[in-house]
C-alpha positions, 0 to 999 in steps of 0.5 A: 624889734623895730628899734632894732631895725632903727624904724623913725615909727612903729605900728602896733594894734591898739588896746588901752593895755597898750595905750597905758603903757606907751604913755607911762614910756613916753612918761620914763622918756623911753620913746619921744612919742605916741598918738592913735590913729586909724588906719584904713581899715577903720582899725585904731592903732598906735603909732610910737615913734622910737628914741636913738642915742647920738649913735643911732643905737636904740634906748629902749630894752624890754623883757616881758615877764608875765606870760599867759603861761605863767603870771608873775604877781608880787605885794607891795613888799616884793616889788622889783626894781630894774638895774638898780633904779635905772630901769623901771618895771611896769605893773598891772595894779587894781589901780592902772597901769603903774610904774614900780616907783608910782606902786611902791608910793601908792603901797600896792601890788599886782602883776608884773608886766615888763622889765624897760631899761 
C-alpha cells in the first residue's frame, strides 16, 4: 500500500518474522532499506524505506500466500518459482526464513509465506 501511495518510508510493527523478511528483501533488492527503531510509545517498529523506478512507479508486488485460514506447505521437490525466476518466493523453513533459491540449495521445505516480484 505504501508503494502504492509513493511513501519515501513506511512504518510497520516489529517482529523477527518481519524483520527476517525485510532483510531477505533488501537482500533481492526489492526495498533500499531498513533499520528498527523505537517509536514513542517505547514500541520497536520497522522503518522500510521503499525502491521507485525512473518513473516513480513502485518495484515491489507482493501476494500473501499462506493465510491463517489456509497454510500452504510444500517439499523441497514442489518449490515454487515466481515469473520464471524473476521473482522470488519467501519460505518459512526449520531453517529461517529463506528464499526459494536459498531452500532449493539447502534441500529443505516448509511454508510458503509470499510471492515478491
Amino acid at each position: 500500500n505504501g508503494s502504492k501511495a509513493k511513501f519515501e518510508k513506511v512504518d510497520i510493527p516489529s517482529s523477527k518474522m518481519k524483520r527476517e523478511i525485510a532483510k531477505i528483501l533488501k537482500e533481492v533488492g526489492f526495498i533500499k532499506n531498513f533499520k528498527v527503531v523505537t517509536d514513542d510509545r517505547q514500541h520497536e517498529v520497522i522503518r522500510i524505506f521503499l525502491k521507485y523506478d525512473e518513473t516513480r512507479k513502485g518495484i515491489i508486488h507482493l501476494k500473501r500466500i499462506s493465510r491463517p485460514g489456509r497454510r500452504v506447505y510444500v517439499g523441497t521437490d514442489f518449490i515454487p518459482s515466481v515469473m520464471s525466476g524473476l521473482g522470488s518466493a519467501i519460505l518459512s523453513t526449520p531453517k529461517g526464513i529463506l528464499t526459494d533459491k536459498a531452500a532449493r540449495e539447502a534441500h529443505i521445505g516448509g511454508e510458503v509465506l509470499c510471492y515478491v516480484w
